[in-house]
Biotite code that builds the C-alpha atoms (Angstrom):
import biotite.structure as struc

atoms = struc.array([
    struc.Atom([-71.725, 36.955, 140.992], chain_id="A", res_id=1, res_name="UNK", atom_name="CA", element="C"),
    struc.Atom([-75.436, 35.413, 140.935], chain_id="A", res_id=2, res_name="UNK", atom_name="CA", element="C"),
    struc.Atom([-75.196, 32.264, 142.300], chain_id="A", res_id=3, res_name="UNK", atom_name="CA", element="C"),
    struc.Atom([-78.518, 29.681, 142.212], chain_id="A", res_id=4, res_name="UNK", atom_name="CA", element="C"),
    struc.Atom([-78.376, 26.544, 144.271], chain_id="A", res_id=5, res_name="UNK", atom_name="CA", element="C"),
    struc.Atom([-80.818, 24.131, 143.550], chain_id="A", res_id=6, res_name="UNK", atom_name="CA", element="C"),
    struc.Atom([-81.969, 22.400, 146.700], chain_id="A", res_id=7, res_name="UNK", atom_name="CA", element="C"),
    struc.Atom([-84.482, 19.345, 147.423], chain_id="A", res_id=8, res_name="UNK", atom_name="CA", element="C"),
    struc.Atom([-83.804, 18.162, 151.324], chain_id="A", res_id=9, res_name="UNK", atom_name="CA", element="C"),
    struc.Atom([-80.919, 16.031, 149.933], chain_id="A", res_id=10, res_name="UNK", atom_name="CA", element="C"),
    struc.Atom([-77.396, 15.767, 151.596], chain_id="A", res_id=11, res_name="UNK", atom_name="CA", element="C"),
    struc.Atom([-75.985, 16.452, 148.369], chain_id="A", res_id=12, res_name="UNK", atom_name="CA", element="C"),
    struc.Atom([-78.247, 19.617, 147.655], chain_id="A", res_id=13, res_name="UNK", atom_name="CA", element="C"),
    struc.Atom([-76.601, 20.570, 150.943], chain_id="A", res_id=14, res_name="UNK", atom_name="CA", element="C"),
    struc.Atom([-72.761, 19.889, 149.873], chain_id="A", res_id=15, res_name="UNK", atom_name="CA", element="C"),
    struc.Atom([-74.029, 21.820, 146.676], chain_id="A", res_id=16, res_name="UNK", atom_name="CA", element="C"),
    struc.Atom([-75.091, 24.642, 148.897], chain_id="A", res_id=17, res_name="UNK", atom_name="CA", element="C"),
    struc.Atom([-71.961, 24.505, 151.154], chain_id="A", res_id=18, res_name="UNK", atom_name="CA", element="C"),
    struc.Atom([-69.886, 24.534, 147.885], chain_id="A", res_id=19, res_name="UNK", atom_name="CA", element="C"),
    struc.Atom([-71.823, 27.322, 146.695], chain_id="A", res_id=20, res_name="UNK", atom_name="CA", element="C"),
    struc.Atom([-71.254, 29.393, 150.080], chain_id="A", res_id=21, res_name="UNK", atom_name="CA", element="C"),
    struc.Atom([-67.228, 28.370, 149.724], chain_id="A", res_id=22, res_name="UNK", atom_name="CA", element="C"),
    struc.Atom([-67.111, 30.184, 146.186], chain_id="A", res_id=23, res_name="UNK", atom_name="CA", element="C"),
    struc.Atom([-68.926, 32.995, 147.136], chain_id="A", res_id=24, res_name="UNK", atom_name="CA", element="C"),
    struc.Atom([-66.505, 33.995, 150.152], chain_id="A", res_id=25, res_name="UNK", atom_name="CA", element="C"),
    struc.Atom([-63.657, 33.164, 148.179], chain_id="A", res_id=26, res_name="UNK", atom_name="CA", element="C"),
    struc.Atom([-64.721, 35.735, 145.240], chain_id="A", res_id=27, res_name="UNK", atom_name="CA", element="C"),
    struc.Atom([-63.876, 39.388, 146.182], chain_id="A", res_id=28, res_name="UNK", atom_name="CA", element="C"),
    struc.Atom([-66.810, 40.594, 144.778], chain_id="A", res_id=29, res_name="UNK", atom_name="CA", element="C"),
    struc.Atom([-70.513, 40.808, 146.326], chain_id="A", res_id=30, res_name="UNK", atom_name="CA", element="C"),
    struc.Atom([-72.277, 37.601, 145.683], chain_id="A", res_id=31, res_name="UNK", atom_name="CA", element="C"),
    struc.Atom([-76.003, 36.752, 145.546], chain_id="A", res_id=32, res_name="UNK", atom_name="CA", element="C"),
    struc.Atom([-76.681, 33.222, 146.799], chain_id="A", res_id=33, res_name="UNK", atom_name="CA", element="C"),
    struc.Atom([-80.544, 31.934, 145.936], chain_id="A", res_id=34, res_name="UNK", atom_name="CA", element="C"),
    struc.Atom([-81.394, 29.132, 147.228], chain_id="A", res_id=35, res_name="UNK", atom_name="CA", element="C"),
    struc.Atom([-83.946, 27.162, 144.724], chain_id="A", res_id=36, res_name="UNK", atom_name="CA", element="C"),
    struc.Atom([-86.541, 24.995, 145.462], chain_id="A", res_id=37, res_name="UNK", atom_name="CA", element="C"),
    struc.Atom([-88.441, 23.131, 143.172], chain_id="A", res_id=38, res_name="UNK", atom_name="CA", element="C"),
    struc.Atom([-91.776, 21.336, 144.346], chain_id="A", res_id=39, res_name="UNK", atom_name="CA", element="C"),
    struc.Atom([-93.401, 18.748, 141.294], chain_id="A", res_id=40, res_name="UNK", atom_name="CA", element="C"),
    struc.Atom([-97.252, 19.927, 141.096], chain_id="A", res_id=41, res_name="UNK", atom_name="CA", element="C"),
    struc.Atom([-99.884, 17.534, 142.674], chain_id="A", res_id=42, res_name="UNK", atom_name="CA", element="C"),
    struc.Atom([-102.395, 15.418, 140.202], chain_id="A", res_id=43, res_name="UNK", atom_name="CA", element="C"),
    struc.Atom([-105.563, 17.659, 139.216], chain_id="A", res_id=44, res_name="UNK", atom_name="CA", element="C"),
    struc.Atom([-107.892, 15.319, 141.170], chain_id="A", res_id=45, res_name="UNK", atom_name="CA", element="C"),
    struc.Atom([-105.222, 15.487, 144.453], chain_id="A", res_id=46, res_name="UNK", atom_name="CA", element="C"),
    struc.Atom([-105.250, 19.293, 143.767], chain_id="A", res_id=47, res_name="UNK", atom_name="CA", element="C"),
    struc.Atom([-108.855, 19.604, 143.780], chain_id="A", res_id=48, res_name="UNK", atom_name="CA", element="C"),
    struc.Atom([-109.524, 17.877, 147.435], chain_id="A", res_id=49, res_name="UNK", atom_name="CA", element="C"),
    struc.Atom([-107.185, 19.653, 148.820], chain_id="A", res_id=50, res_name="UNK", atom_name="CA", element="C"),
    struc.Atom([-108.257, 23.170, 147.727], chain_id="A", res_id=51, res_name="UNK", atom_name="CA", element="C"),
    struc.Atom([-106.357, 26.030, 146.831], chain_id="A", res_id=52, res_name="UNK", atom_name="CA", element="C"),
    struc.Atom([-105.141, 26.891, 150.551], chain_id="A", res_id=53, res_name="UNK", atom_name="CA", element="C"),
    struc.Atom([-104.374, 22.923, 150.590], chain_id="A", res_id=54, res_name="UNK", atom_name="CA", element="C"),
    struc.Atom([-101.935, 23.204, 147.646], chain_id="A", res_id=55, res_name="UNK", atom_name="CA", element="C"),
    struc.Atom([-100.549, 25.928, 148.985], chain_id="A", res_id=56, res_name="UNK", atom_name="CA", element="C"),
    struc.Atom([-99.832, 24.587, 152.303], chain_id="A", res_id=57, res_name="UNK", atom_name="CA", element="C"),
    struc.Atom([-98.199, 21.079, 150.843], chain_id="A", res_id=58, res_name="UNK", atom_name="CA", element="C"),
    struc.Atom([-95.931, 23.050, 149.164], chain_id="A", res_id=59, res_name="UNK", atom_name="CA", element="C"),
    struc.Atom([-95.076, 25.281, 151.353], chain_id="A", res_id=60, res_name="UNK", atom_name="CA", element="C"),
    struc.Atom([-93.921, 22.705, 153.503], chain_id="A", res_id=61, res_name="UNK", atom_name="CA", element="C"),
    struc.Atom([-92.015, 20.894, 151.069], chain_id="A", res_id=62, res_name="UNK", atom_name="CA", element="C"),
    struc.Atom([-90.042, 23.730, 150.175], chain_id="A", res_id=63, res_name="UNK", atom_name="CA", element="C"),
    struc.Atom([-89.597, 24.474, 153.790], chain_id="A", res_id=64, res_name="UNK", atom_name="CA", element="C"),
    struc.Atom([-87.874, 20.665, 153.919], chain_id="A", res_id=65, res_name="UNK", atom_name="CA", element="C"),
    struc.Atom([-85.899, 21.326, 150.730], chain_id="A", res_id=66, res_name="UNK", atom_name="CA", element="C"),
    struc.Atom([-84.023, 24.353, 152.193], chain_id="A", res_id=67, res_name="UNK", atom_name="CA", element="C"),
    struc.Atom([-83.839, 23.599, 155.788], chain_id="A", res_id=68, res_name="UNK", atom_name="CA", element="C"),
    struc.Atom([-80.270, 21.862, 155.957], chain_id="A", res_id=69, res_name="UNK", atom_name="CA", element="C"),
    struc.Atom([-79.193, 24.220, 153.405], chain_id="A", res_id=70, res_name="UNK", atom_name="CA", element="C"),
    struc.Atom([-80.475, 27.237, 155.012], chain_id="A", res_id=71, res_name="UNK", atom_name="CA", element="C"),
    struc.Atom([-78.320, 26.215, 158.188], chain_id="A", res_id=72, res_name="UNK", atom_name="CA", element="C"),
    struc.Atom([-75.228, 25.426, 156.404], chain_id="A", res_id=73, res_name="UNK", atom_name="CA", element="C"),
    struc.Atom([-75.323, 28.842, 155.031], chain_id="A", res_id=74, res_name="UNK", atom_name="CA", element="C"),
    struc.Atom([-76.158, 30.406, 158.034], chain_id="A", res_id=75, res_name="UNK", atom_name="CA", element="C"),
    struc.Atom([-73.525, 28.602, 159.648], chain_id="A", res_id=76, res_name="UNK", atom_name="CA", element="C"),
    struc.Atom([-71.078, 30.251, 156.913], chain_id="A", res_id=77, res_name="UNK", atom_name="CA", element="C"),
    struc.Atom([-72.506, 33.681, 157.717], chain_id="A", res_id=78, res_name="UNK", atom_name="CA", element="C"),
    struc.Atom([-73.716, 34.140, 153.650], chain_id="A", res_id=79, res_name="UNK", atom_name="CA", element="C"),
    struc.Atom([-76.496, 36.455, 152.725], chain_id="A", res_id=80, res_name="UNK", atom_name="CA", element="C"),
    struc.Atom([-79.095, 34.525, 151.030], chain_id="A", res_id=81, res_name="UNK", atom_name="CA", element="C"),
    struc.Atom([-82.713, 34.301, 149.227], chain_id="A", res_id=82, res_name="UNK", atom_name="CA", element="C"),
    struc.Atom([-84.956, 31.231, 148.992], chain_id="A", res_id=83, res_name="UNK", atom_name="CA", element="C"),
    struc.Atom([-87.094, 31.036, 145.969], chain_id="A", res_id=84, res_name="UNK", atom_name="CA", element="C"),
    struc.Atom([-89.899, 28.377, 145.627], chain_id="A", res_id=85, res_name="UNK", atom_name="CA", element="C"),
    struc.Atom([-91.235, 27.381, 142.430], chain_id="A", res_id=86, res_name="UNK", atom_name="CA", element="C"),
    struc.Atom([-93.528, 24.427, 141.068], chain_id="A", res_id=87, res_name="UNK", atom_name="CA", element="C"),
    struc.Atom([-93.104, 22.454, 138.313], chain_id="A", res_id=88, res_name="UNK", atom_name="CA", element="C"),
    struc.Atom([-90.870, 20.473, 135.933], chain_id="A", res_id=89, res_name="UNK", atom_name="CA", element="C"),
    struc.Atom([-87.248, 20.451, 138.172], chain_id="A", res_id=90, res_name="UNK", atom_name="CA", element="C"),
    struc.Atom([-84.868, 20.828, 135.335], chain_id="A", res_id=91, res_name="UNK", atom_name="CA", element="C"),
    struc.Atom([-87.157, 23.129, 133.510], chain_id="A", res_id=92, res_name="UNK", atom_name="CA", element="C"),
    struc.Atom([-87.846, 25.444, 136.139], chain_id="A", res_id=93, res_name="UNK", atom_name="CA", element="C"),
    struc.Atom([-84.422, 25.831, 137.239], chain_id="A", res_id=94, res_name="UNK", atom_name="CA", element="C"),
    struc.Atom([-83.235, 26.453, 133.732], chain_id="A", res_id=95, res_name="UNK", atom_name="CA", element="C"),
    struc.Atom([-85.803, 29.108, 133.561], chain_id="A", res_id=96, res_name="UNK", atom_name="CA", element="C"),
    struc.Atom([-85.322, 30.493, 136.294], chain_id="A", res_id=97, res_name="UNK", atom_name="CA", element="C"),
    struc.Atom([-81.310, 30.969, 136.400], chain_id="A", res_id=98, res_name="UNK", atom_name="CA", element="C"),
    struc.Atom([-81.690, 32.483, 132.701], chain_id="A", res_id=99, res_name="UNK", atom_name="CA", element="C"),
    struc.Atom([-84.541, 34.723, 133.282], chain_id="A", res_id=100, res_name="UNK", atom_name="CA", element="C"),
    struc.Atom([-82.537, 35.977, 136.832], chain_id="A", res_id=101, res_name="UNK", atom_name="CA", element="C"),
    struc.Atom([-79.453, 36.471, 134.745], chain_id="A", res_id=102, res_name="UNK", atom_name="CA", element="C"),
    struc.Atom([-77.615, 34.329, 137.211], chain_id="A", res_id=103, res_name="UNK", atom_name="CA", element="C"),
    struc.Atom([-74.101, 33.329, 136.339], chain_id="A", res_id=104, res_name="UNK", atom_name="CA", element="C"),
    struc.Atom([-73.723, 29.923, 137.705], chain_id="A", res_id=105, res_name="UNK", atom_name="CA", element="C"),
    struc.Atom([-76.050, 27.094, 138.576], chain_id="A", res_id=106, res_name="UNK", atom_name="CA", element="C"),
    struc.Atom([-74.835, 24.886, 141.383], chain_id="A", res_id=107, res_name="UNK", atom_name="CA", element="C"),
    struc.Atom([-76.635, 21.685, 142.211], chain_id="A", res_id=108, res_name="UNK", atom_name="CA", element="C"),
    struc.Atom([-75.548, 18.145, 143.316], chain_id="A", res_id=109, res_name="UNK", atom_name="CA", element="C"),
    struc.Atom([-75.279, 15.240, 141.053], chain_id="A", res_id=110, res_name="UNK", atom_name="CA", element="C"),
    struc.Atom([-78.572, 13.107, 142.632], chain_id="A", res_id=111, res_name="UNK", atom_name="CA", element="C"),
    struc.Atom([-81.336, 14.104, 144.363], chain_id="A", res_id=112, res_name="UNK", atom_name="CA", element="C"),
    struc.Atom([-83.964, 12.771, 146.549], chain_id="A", res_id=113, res_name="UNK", atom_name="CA", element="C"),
    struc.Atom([-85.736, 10.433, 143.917], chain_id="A", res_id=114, res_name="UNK", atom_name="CA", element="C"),
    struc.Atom([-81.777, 8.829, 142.420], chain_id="A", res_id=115, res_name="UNK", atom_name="CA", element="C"),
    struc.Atom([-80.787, 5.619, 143.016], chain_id="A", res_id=116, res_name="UNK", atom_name="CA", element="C"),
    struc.Atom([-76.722, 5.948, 144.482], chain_id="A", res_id=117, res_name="UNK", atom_name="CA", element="C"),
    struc.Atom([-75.019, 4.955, 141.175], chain_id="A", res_id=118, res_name="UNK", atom_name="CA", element="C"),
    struc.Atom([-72.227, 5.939, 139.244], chain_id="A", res_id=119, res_name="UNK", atom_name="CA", element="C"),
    struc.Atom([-74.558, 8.088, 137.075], chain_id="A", res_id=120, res_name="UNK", atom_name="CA", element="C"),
    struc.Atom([-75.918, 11.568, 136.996], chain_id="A", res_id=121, res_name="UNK", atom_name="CA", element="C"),
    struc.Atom([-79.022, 12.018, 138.503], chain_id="A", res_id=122, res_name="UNK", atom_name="CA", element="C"),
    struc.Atom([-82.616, 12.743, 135.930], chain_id="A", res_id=123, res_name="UNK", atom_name="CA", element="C"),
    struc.Atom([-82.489, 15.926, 136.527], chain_id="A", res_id=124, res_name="UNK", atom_name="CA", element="C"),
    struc.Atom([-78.895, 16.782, 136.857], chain_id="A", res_id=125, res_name="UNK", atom_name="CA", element="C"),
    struc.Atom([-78.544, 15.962, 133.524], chain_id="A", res_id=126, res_name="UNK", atom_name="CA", element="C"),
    struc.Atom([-81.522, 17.664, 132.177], chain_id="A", res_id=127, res_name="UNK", atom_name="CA", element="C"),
    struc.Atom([-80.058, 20.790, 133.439], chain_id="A", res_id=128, res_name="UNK", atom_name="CA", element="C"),
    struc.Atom([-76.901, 20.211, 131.840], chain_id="A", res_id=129, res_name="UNK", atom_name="CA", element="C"),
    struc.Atom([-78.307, 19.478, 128.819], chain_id="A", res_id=130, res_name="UNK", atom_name="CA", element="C"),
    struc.Atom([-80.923, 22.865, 128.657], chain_id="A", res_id=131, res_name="UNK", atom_name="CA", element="C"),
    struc.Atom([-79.087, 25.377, 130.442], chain_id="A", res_id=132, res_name="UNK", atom_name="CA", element="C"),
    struc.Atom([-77.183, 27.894, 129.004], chain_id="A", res_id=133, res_name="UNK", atom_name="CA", element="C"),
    struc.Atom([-76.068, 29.171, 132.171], chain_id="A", res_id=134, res_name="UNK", atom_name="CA", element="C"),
    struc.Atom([-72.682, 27.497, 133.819], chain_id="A", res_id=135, res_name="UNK", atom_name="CA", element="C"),
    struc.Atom([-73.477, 24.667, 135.744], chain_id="A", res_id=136, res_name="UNK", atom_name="CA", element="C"),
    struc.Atom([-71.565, 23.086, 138.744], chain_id="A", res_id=137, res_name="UNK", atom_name="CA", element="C"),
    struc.Atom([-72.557, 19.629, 139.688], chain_id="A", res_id=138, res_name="UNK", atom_name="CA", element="C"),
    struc.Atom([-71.242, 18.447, 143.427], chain_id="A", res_id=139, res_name="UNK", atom_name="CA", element="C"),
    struc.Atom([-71.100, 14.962, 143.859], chain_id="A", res_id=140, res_name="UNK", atom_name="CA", element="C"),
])
């Protein structure tokens, strides 16, 4: 089983990425874990005065936040694992990205860095719901 685990630094990205590692020791078949990290793109003019090895660098260390607690709860589990990092449009990306990986299952928590704690799915929780064609699993 292909298993993608959207991750932004969050706790709950990293219960979605413990969850993830549960289900893939339980299944008695070889799983691939990816961990998925998706960094928004700067403003043109931001872009621009940073330069290209500026962008690069920003996100680079975003994505390196993103993973980081996730990274060490699967480690912690002993679970083979990828990290991915891509930039744009959250929902959209991962949407693409688990369809054009052929990945079975999307696994992601229900709010993110940017959600205010409420009752409600997260922005782009529910975008993903809504586009993806792939199974999705949403921790809370």
């Amino acid at each position: 089983m292909r298993i993608l685990v959207a991750v932004d630094g969050s706790p709950i990205a990293v219960r979605a990425a413990r969850y993830a590692a549960r289900l893939a020791l339980a299944l008695r078949e070889e799983s691939q874990v990816v961990l998925l990290s998706v960094d928004a793109p700067l403003l043109k003019a931001v872009a621009v005065e940073l330069g290209v090895q500026g962008v690069e660098k920003y996100h680079a260390e975003n994505s390196a936040f993103a993973v980081k607690d996730a990274r060490s709860a699967l480690n912690r589990l002993k679970i083979k694992y990828e990290v991915t990092t891509l930039v744009g449009d959250a929902a959209k990306s991962i949407v693409k990205h688990a369809e054009s990986g052929k990945f079975d299952l999307i696994v992601m928590g229900s709010h993110g860095r940017t959600a205010f704690k409420s009752l409600f799915l997260g922005s782009v929780s529910t975008k993903v719901l809504s586009l993806s064609r792939v199974p999705v699993t949403i921790v809370r």
